[in-house]
FIKE-48765 format. One record per atom (N, C-alpha, C): residue in three letters; x, y, z. Coordinates in pm, whole numbers, plus 50000, padded with zeros to 5 digits. Example, Ala and Ser with C-alpha at 12.3 -4.5 7.8 and 13.67 -1.06 7.14 Angstrom:
// residues 2
ALA513194943150780 ALA512304955050780 ALA513204967050780 SER512854977550708 SER513674989450714 SER512905000350787 
//
This chain:
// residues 263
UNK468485571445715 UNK469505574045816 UNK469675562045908 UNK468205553545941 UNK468795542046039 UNK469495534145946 UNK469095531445843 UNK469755522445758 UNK471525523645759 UNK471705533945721 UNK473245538445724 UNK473845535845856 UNK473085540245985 UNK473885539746106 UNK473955527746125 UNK473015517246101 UNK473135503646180 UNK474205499446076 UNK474385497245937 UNK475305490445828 UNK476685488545917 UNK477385496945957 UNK478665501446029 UNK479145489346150 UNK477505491846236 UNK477475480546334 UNK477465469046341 UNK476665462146234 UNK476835454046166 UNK477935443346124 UNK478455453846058 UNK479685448845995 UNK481345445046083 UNK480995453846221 UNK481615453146327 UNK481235442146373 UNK480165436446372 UNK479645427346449 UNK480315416146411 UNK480175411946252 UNK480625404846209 UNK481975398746160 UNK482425410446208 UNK484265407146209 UNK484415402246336 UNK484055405646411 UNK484695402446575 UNK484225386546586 UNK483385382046509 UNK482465368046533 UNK483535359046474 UNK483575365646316 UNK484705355946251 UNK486205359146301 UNK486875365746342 UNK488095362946406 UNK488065358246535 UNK486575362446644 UNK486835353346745 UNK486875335546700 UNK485915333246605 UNK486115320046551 UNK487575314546549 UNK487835324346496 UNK489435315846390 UNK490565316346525 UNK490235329346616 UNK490995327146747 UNK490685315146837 UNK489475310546831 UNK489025298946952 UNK490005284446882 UNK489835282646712 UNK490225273646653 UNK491645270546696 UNK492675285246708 UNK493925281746723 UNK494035277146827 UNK493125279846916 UNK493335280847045 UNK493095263247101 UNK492275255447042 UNK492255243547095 UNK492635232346988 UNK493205236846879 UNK493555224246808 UNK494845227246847 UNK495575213146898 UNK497375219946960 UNK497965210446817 UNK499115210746821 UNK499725209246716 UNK500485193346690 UNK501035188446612 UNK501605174746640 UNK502565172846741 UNK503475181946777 UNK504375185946850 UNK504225182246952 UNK502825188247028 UNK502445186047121 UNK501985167147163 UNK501055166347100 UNK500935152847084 UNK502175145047094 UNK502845143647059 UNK503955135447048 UNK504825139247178 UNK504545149147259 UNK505715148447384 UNK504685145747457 UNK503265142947445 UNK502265137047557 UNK502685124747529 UNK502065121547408 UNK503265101247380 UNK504185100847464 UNK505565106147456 UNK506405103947477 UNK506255107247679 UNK506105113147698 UNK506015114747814 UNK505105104947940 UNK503965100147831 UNK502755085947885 UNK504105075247894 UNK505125071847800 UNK505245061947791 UNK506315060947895 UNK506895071547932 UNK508005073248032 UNK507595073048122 UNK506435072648181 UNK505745070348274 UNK505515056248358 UNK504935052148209 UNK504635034648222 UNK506005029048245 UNK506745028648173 UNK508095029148177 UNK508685028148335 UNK508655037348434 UNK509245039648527 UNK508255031348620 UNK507055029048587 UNK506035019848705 UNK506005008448637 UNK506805001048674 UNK507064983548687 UNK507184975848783 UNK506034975748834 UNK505884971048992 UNK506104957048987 UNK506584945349078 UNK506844933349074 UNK505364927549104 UNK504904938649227 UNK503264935449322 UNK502264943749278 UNK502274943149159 UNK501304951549104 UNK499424946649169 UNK499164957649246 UNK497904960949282 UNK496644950949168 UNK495924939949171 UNK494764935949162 UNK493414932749220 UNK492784930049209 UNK491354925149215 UNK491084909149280 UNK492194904349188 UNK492664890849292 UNK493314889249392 UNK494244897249417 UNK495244901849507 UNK494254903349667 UNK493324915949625 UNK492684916049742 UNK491424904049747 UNK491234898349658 UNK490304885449690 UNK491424877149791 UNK492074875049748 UNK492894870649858 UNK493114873849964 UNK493444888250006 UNK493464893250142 UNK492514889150245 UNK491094890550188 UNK489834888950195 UNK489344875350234 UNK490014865150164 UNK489684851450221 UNK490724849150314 UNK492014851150326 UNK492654851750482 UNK492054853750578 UNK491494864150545 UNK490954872050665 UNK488894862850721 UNK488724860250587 UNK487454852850649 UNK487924841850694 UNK489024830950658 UNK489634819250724 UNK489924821250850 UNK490764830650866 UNK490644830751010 UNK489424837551120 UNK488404836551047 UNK486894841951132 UNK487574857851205 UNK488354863951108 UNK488514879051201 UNK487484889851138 UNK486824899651225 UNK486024908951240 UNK486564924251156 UNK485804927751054 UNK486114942451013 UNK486004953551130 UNK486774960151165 UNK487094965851291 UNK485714976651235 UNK484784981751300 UNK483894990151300 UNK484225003151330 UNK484365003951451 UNK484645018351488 UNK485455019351607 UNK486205029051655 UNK487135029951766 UNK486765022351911 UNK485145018151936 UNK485395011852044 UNK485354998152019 UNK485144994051904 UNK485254980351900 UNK486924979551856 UNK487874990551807 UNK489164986851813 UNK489674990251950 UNK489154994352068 UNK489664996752147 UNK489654983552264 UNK488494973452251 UNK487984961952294 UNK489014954052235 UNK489444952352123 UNK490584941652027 UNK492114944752129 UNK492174954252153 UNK493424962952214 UNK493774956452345 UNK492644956852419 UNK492454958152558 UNK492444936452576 UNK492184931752509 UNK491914915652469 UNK493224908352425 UNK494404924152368 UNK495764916952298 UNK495244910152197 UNK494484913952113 UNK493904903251998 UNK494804910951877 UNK495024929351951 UNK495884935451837 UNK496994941751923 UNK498194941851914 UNK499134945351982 UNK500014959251908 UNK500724963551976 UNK501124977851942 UNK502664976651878 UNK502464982051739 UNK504094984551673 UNK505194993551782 UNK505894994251789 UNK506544998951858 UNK508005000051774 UNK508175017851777 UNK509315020151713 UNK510825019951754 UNK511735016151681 UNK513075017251781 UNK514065022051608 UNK515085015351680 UNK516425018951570 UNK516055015551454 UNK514975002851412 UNK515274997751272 UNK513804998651196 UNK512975007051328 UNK511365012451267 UNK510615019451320 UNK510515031051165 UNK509875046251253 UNK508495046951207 UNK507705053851240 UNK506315059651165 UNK506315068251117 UNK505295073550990 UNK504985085450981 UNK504325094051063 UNK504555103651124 UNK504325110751169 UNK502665117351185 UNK502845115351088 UNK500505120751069 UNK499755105251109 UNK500445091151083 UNK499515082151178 UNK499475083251283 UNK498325081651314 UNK496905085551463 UNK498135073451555 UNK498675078251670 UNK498915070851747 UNK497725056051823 UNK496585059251796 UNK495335049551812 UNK495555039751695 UNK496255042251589 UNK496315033351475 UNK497855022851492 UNK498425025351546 UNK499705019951546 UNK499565003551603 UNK498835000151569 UNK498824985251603 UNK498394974451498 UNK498234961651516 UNK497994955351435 UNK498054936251486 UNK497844928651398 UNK497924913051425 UNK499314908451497 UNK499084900951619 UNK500644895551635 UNK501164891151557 UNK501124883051444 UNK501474882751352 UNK502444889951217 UNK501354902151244 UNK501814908951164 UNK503144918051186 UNK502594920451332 UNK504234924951435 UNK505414916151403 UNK504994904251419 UNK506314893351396 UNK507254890351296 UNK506054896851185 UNK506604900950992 UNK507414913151003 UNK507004924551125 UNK507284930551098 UNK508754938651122 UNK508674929251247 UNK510174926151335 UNK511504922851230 UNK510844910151181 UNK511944903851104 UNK512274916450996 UNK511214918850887 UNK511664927850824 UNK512304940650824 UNK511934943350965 UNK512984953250982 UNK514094953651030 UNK514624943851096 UNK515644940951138 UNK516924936051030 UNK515774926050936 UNK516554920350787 UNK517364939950743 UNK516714940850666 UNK516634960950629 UNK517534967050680 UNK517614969550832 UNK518334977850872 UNK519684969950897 UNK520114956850886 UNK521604951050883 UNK521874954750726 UNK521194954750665 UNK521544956550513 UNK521814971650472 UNK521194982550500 UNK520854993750491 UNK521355003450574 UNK521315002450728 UNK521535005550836 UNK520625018750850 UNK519355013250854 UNK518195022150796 UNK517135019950871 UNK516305025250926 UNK514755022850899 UNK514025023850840 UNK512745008250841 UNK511775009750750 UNK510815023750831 UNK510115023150748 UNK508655032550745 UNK507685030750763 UNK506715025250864 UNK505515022850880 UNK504235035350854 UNK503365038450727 UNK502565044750706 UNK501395044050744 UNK500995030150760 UNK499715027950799 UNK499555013650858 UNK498915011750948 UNK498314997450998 UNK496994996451038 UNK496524990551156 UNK495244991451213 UNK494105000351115 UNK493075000251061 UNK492135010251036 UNK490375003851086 UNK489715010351106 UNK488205012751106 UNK487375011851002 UNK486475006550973 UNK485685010750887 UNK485135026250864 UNK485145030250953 UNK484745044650978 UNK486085054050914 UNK486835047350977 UNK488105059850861 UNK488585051850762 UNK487915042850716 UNK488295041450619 UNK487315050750533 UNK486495048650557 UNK484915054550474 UNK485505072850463 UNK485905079150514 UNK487095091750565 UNK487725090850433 UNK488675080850437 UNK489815078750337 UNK489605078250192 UNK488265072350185 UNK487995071650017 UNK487545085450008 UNK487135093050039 UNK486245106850010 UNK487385112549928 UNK488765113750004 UNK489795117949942 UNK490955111449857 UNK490785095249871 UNK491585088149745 UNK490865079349745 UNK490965079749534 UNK489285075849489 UNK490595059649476 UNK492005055049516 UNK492335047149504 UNK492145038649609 UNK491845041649700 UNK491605034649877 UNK490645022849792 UNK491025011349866 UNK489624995949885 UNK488645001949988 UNK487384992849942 UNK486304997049968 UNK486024992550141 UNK485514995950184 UNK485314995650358 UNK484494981350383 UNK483754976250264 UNK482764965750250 UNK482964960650167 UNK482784943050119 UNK482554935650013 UNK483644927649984 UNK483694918849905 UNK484824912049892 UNK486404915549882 UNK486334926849829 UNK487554936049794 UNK487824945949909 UNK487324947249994 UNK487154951850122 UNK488664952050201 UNK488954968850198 UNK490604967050296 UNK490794955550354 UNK491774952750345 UNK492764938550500 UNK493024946750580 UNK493614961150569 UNK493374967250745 UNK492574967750790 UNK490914966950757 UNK490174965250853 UNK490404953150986 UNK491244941850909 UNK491114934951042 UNK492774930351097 UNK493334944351031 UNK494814945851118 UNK495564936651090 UNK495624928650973 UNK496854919150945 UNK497974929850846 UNK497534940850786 UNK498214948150685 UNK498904958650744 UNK500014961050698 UNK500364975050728 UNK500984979150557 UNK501404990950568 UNK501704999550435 UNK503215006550509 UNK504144999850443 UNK505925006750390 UNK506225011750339 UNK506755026550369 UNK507135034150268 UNK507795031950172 UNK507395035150051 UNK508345030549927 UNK508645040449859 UNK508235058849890 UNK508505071849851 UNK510415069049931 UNK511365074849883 UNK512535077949851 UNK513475069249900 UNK512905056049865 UNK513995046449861 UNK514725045449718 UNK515765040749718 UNK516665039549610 UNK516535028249542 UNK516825022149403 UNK516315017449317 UNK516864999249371 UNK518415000349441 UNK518684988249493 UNK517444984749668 UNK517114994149680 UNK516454994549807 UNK515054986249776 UNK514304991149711 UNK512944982449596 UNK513604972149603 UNK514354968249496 UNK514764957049447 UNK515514950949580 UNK515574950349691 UNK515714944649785 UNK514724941049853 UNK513834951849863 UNK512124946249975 UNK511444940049849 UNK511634936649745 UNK511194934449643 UNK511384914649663 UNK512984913849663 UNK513514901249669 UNK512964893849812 UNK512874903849914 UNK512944897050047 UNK511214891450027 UNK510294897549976 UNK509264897549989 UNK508574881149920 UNK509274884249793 UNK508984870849685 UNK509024857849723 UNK509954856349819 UNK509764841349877 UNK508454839049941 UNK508524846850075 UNK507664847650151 UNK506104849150070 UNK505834855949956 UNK504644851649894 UNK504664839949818 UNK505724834349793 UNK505514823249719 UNK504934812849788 UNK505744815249936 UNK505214802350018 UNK503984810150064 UNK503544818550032 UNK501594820050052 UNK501994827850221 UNK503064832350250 UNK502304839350360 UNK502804855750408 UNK502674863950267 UNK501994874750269 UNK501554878150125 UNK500954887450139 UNK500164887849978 UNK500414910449955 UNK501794909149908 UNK502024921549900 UNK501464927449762 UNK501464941249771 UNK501114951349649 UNK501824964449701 UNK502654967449545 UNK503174980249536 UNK502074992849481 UNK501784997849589 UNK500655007749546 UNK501355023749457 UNK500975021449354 UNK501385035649250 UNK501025051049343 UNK500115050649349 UNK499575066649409 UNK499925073349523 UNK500345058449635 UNK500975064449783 UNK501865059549779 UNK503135053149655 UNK504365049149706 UNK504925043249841 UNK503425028949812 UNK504135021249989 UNK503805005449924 UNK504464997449997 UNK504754982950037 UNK503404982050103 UNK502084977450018 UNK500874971650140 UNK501144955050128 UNK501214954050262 UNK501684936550286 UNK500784933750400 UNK499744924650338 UNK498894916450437 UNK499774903350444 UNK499524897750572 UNK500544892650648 UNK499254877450662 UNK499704867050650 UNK499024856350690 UNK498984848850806 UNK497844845550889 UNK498234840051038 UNK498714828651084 UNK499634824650951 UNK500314816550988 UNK501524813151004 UNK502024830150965 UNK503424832150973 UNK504434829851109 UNK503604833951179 UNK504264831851325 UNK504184815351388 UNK503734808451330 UNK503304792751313 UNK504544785551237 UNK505124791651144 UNK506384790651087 UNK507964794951084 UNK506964804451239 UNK508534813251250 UNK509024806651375 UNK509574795151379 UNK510334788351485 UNK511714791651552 UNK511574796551655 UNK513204800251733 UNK514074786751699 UNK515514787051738 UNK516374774151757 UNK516464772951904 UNK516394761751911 UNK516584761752071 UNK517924759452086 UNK518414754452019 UNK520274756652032 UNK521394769652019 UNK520084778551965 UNK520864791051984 UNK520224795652109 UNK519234791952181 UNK519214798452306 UNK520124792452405 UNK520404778952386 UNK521114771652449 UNK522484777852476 UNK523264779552349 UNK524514782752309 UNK525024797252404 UNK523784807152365 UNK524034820452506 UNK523594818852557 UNK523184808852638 UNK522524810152802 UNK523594814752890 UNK525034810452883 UNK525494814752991 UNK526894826852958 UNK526144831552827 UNK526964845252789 UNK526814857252820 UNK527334866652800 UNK527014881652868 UNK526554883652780 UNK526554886452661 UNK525744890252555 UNK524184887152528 UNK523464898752461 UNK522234891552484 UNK521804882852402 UNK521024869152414 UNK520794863352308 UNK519794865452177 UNK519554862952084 UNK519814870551961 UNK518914858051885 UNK517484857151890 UNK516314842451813 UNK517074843151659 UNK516874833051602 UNK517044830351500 UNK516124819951438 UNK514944825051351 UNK514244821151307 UNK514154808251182 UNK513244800351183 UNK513284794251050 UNK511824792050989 UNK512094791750867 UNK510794792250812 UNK510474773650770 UNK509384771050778 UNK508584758550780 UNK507704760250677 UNK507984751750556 UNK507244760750432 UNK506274747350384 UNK506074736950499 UNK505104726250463 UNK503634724950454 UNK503544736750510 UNK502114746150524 UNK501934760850474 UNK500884760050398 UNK501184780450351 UNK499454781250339 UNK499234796850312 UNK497764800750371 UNK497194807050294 UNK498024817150201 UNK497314823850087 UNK497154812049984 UNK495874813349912 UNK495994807049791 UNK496324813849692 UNK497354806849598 UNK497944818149483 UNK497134816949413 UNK496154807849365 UNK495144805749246 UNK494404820949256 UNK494944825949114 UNK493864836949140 UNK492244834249107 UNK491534844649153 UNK490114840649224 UNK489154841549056 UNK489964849948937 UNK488794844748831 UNK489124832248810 UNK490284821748832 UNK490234809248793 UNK489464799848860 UNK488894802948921 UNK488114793749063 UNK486494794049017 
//
């Protein structure tokens, strides 16, 4: 009698084993079909990210030796950025018609290199005659301390330390929005940008993951950015206000383009 009762169970047992089998099988081999719209879909991808400033390793070796050339300090923590502040060593963005912030940067962050203000002037001013727009300021000034914050949650953030070590730590960088600009809009901060790295004085990257313009700014830009004195001349005794007009001096430049495995 046990013999008979268990046979039944058994045999139950062993069906449910082999069709759960053959169910798990369907279940994770997917089909060519599939495969082929993951292809197709990777490549439309790559496809659409064709950055001019594509993000490297050399890129920020570069940032990195700017920043040791000019003997500037990785900002530590809020009171040593609050000491830089209080010294004018970092001065405050300030938004108007032709440049806004995002909204979630820490009003404590909104500053950065005179310098970098001075890049940042022009460029927005260039932008908004063209556009009649404002740029986007996402990020400037940072800490080591929030930066160390920042990687926990993007494993794409530079490291707080080491050669590759953010350029906002020492406030020459800020980050431009590049989320819902239009395709002539790129290809405009794109063009404006290319000179200005050619002559070595900023060292931009189009970052994939946060869709922004990171542009470390070199301290020698404002060294090159010469008023006319004949256009101050010309409205001195106009009602209108007068209106600098810059020129660039490209006999000196600061980034080295050599990238850093050739060295």
């Amino acid at each position: 009698m046990k013999d008979k009762t268990g046979r039944p169970f058994l045999l139950v047992f062993l069906a449910v084993v082999v069709c759960g089998q053959a169910f798990g099988l369907h279940q994770v081999v997917p089909s060519q079909h599939v495969h082929r719209a993951s292809k197709r879909r990777s490549h439309f991808r790559r496809m659409l990210w064709n950055p001019v400033f594509r993000p490297s390793r050399d890129s920020l070796l570069r940032q990195n030796e700017e920043i040791d050339r000019l003997e500037l300090p990785r900002i530590q923590n809020q009171a040593e950025l609050d000491q830089l502040i209080a010294r004018q060593e970092l001065v405050p963005i300030v938004a108007s018609e032709t440049l806004r912030f995002d909204p979630r940067l820490d009003p404590d962050r909104r500053y950065c290199r005179p310098w970098t203000r001075d890049f940042l002037d022009d460029l927005s001013e260039a932008y908004y005659e063209r556009f009649h727009g404002p740029i986007q300021v996402n990020s400037a000034v940072r800490t080591v301390q929030v930066q160390k914050r920042l990687r926990r949650h993007n494993r794409n953030a530079a490291p707080e330390k080491g050669e590759t070590a953010s350029s906002h730590l020492a406030g020459i960088t800020v980050d431009i929005q590049r989320r819902g600009m239009s395709k002539q809009q790129v290809a405009w901060m794109e063009q404006y940008l290319m000179p200005l790295k050619d002559q070595g004085l900023v060292e931009p990257e189009e970052e994939r993951h946060q869709w922004v313009f990171h542009v470390a700014v070199s301290g020698r830009y404002s060294d090159l950015r010469e008023p006319k004195d004949s256009t101050d001349e010309a409205r001195e005794d106009s009602n209108s206000e007068p209106q600098n007009v810059y020129l660039l001096d490209t006999s000196n430049v600061s980034f080295d383009l050599m990238p850093a495995s050739m060295k």
